[in-house]
Backbone as JSON Lines, residues from 0, in Angstrom:
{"i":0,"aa":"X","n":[-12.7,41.78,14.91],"ca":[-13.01,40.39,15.19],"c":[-13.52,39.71,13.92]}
{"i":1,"aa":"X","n":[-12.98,38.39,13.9],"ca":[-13.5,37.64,12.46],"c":[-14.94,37.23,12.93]}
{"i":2,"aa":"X","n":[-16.06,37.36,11.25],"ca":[-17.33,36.83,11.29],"c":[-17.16,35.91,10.86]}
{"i":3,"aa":"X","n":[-15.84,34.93,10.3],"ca":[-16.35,33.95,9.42],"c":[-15.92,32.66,10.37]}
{"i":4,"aa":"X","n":[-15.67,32.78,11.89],"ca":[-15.69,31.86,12.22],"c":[-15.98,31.58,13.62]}
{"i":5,"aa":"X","n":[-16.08,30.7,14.68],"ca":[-17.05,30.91,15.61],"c":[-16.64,31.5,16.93]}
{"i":6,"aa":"X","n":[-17.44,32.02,17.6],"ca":[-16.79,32.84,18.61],"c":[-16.49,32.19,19.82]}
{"i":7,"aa":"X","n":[-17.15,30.86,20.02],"ca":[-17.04,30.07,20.96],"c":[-16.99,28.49,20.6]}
{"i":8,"aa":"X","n":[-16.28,28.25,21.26],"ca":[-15.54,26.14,20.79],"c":[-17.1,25.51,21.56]}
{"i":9,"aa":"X","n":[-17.37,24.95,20.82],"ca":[-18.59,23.92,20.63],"c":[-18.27,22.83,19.55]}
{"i":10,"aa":"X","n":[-18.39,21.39,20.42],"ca":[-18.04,19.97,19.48],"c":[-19.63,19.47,19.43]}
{"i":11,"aa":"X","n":[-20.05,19.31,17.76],"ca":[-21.38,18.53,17.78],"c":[-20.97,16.96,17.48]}
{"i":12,"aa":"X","n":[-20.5,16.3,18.46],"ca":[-20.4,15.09,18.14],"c":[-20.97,14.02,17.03]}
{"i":13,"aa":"X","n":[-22.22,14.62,17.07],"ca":[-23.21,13.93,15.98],"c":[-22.56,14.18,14.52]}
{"i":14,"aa":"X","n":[-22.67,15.63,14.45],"ca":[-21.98,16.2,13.05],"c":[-21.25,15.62,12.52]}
{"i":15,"aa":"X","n":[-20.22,15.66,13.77],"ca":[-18.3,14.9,13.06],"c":[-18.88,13.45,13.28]}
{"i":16,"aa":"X","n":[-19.73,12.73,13.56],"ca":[-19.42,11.1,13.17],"c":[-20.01,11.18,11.75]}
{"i":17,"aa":"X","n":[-21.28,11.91,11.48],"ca":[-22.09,11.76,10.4],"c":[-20.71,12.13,9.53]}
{"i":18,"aa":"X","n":[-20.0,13.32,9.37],"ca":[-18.71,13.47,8.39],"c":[-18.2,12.38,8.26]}
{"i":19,"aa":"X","n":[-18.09,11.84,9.43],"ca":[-16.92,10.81,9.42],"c":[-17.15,9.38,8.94]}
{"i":20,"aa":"X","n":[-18.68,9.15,8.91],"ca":[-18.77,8.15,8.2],"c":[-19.17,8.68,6.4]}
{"i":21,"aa":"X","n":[-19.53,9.83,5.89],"ca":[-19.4,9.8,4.87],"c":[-18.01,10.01,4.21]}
{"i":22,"aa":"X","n":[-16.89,10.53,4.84],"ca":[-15.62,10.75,4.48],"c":[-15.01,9.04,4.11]}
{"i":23,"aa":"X","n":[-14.31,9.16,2.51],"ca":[-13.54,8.07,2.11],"c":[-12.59,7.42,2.39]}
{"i":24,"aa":"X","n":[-12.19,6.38,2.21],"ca":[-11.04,6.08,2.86],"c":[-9.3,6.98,2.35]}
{"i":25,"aa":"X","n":[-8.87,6.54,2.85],"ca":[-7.33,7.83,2.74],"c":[-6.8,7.05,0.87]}
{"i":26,"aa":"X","n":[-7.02,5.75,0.59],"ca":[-6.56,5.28,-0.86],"c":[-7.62,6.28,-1.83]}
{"i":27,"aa":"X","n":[-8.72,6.47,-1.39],"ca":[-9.52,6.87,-2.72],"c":[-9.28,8.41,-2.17]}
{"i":28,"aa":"X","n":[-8.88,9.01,-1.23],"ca":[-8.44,10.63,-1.33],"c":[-7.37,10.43,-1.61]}
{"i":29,"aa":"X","n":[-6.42,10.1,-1.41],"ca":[-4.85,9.95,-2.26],"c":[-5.47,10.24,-3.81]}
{"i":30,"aa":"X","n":[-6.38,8.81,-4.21],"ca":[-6.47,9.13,-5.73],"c":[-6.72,10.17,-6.06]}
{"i":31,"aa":"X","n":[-7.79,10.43,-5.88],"ca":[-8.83,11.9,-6.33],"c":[-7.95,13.15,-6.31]}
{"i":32,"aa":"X","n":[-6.84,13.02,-5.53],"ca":[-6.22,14.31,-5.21],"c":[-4.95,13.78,-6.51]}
{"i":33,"aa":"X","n":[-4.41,12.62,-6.36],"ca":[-3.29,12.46,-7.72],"c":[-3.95,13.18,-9.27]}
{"i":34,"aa":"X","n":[-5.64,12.45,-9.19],"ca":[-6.05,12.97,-10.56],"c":[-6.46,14.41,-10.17]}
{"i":35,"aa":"X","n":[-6.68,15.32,-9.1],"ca":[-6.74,16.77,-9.46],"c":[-5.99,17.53,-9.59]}
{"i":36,"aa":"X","n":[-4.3,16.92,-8.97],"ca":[-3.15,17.66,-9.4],"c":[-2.99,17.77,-10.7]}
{"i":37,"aa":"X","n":[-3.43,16.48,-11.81],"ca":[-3.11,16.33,-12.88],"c":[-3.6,16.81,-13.86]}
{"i":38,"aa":"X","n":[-5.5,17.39,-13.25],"ca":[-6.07,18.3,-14.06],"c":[-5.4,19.9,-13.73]}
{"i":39,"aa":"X","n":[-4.93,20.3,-12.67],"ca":[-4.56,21.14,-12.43],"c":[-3.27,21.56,-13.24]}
{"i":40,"aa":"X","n":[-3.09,21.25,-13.68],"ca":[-1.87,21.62,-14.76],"c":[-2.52,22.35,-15.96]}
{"i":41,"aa":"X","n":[-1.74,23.44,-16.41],"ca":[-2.69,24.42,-17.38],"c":[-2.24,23.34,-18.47]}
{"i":42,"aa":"X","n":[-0.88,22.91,-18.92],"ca":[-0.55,22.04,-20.22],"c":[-1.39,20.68,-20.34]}
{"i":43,"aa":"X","n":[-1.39,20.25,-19.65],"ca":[-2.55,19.24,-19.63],"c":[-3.98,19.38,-19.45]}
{"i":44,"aa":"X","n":[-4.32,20.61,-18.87],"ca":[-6.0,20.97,-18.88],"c":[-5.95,21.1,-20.59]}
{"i":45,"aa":"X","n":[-5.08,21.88,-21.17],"ca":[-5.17,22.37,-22.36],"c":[-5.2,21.06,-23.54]}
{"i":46,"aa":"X","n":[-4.52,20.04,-23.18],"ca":[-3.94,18.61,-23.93],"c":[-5.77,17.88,-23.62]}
{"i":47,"aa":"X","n":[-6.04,18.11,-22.74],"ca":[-7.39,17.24,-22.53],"c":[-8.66,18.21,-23.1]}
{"i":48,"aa":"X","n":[-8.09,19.37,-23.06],"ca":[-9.62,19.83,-23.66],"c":[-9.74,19.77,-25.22]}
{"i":49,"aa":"X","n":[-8.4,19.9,-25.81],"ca":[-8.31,19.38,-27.41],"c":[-8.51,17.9,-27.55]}
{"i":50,"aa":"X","n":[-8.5,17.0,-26.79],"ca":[-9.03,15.77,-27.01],"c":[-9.96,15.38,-26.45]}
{"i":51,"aa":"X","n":[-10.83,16.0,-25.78],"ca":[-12.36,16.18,-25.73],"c":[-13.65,16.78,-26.84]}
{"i":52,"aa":"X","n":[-12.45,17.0,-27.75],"ca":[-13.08,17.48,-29.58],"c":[-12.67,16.43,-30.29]}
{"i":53,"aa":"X","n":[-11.33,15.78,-30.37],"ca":[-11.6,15.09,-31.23],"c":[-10.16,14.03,-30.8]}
{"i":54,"aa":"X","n":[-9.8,13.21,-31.12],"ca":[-8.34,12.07,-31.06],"c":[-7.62,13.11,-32.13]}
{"i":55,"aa":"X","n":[-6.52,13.02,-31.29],"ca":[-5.18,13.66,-31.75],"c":[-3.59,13.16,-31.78]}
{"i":56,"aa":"X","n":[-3.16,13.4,-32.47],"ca":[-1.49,12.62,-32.17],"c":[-0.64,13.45,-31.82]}
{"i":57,"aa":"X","n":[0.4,13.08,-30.87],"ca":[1.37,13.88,-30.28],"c":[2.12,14.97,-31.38]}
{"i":58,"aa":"X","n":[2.02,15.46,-32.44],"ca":[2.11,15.98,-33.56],"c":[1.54,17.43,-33.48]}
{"i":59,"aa":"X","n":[-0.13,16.78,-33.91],"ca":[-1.28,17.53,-33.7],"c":[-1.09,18.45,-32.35]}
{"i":60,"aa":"X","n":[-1.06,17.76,-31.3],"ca":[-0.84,18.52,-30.09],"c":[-0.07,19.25,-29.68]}
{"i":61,"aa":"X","n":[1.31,19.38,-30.77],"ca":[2.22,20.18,-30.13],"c":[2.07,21.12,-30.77]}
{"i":62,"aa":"X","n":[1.57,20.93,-32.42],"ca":[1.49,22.13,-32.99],"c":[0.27,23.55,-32.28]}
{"i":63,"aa":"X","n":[-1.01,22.21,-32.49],"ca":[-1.88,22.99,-31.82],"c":[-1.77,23.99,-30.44]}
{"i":64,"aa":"X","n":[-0.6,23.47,-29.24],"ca":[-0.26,24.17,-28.2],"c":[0.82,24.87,-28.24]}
{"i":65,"aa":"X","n":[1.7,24.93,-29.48],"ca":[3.26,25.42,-29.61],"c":[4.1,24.76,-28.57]}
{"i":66,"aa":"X","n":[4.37,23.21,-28.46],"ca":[4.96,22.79,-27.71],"c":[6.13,21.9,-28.6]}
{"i":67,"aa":"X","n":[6.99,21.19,-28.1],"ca":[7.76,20.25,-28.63],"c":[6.88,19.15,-28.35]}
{"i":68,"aa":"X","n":[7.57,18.24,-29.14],"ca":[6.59,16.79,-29.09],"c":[7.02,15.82,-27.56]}
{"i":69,"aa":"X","n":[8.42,16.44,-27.54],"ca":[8.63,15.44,-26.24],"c":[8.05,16.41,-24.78]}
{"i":70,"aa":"X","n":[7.7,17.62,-24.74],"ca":[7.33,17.64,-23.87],"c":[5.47,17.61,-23.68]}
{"i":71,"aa":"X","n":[5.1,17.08,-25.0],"ca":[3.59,16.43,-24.93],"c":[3.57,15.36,-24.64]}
{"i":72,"aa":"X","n":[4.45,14.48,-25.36],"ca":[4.67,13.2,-24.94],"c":[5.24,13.26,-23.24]}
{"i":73,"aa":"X","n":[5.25,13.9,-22.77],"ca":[5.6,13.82,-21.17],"c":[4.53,13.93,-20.9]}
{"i":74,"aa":"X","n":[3.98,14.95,-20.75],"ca":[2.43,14.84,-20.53],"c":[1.34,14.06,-20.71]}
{"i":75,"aa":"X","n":[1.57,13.43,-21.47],"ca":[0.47,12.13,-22.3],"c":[0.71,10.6,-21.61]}
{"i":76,"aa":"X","n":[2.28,10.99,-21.01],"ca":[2.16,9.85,-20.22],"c":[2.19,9.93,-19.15]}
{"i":77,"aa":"X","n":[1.46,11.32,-18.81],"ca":[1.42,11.07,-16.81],"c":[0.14,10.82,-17.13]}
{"i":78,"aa":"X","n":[-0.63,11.51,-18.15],"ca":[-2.18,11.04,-18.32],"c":[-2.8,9.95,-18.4]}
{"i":79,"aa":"X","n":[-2.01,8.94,-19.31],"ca":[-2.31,8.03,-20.32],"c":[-2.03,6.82,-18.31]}
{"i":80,"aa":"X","n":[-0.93,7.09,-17.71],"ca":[-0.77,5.91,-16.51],"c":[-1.51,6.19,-15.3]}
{"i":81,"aa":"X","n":[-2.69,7.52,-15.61],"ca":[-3.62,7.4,-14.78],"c":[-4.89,7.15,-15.09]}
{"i":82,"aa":"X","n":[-4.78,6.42,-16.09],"ca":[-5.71,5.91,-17.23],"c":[-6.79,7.69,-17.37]}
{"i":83,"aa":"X","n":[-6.33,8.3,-17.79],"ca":[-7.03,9.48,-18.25],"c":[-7.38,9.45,-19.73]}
{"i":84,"aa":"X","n":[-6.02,8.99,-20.58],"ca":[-5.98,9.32,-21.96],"c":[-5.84,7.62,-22.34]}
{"i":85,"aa":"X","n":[-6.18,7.36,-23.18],"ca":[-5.89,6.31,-24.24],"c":[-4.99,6.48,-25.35]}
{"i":86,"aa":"X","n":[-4.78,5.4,-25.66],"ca":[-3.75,5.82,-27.35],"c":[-4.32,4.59,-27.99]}
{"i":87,"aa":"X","n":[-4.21,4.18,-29.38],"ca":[-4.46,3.37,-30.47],"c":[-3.57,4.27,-31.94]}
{"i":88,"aa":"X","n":[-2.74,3.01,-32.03],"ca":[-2.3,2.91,-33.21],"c":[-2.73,2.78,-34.83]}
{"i":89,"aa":"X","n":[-2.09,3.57,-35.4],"ca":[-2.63,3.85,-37.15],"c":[-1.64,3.38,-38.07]}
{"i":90,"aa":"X","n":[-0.9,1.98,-38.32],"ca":[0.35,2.2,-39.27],"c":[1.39,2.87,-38.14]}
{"i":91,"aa":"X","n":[1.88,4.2,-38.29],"ca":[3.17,4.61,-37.53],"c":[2.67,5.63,-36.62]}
{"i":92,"aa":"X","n":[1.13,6.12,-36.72],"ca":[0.66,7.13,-35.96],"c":[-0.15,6.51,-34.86]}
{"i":93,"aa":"X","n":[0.2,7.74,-33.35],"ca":[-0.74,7.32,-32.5],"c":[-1.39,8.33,-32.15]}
{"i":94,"aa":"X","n":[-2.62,7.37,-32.16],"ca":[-3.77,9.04,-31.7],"c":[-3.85,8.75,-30.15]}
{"i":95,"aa":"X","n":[-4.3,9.78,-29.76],"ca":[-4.98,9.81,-28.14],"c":[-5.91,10.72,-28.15]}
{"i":96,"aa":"X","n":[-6.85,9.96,-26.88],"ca":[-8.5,10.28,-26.78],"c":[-8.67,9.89,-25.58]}
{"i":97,"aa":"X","n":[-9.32,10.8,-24.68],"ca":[-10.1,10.55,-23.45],"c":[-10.08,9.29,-23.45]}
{"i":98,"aa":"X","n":[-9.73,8.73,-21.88],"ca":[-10.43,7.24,-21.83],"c":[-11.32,7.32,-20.7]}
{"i":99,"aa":"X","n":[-11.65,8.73,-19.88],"ca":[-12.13,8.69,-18.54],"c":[-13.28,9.82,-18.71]}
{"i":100,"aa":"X","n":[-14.55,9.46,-19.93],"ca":[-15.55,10.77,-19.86],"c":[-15.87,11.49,-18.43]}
{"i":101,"aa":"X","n":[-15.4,10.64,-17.33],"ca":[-15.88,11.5,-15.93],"c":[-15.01,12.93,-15.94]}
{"i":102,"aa":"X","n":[-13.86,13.02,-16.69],"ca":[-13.19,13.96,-16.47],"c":[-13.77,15.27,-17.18]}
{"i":103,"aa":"X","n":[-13.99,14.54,-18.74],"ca":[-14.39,15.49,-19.54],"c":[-15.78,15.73,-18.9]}
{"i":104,"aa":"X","n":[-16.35,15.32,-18.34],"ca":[-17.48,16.3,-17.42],"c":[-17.13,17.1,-16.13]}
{"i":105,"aa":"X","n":[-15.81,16.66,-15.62],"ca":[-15.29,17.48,-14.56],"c":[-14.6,18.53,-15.1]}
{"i":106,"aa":"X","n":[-13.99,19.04,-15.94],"ca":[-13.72,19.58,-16.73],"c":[-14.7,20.82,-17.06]}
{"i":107,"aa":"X","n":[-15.42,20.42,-17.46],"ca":[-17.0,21.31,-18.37],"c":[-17.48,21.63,-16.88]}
{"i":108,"aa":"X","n":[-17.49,21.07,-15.72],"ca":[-18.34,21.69,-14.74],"c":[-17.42,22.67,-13.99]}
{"i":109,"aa":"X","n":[-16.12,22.69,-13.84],"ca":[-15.13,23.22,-13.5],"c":[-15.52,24.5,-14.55]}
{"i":110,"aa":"X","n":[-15.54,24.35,-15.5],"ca":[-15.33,26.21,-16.36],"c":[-16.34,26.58,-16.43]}
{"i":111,"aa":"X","n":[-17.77,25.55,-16.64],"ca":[-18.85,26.45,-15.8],"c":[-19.09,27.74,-15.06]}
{"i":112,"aa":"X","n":[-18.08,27.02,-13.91],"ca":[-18.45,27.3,-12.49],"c":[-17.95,28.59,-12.42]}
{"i":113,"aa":"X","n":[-16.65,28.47,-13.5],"ca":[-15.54,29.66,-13.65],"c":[-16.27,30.72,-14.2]}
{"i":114,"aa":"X","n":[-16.82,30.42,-16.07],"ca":[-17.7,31.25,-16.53],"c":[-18.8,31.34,-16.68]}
């Protein structure tokens, strides 16, 4: 027999309204879940934790990950249109840099938790 769940059906009505009024609306869980798929990607956890050290250009990043540039640049722009990453122009170079420090602390509390 399972311990981890209950042996008999009991509804605390109270409970589930109190959930139910702290639970968000379905637009801001849609979001939250678009941006955790997006951290959930090892190529992009990896693309955001090198630009949580310092602004980098799609260059920098591919070398640094052994990638091609177009498939950073794929990545940079699922980031960059969930406003995650920023870019700014240099002459012909573009760097990118965090634009969302909440991440780079979701991030750091996430590998925490890990190590």
């Amino acid at each position: 027999m399972k311990q981890d769940s209950c042996q008999v059906t009991v509804i605390d009505r109270k409970r589930i309204e109190l959930a139910r009024k702290q639970m968000p609306g379905a637009e801001v869980l849609e979001n939250v879940s678009e941006v955790l798929k997006l951290l959930g990607d090892t190529t992009r956890l990896r693309i955001l934790l090198a630009l949580a050290t310092t602004e980098l250009c799609v260059c920098d990043l591919a070398a640094l990950l052994e990638m091609t540039s177009s498939a950073i640049s794929h990545q940079l722009r699922l980031l960059r249109a969930r406003g995650i990453v920023k870019y700014r122009k240099e002459g012909k170079i573009v760097y990118y840099s965090l634009d969302d420090p909440q991440v780079q602390s979701l991030i750091k509390v996430s590998m925490d938790q890990i190590g």
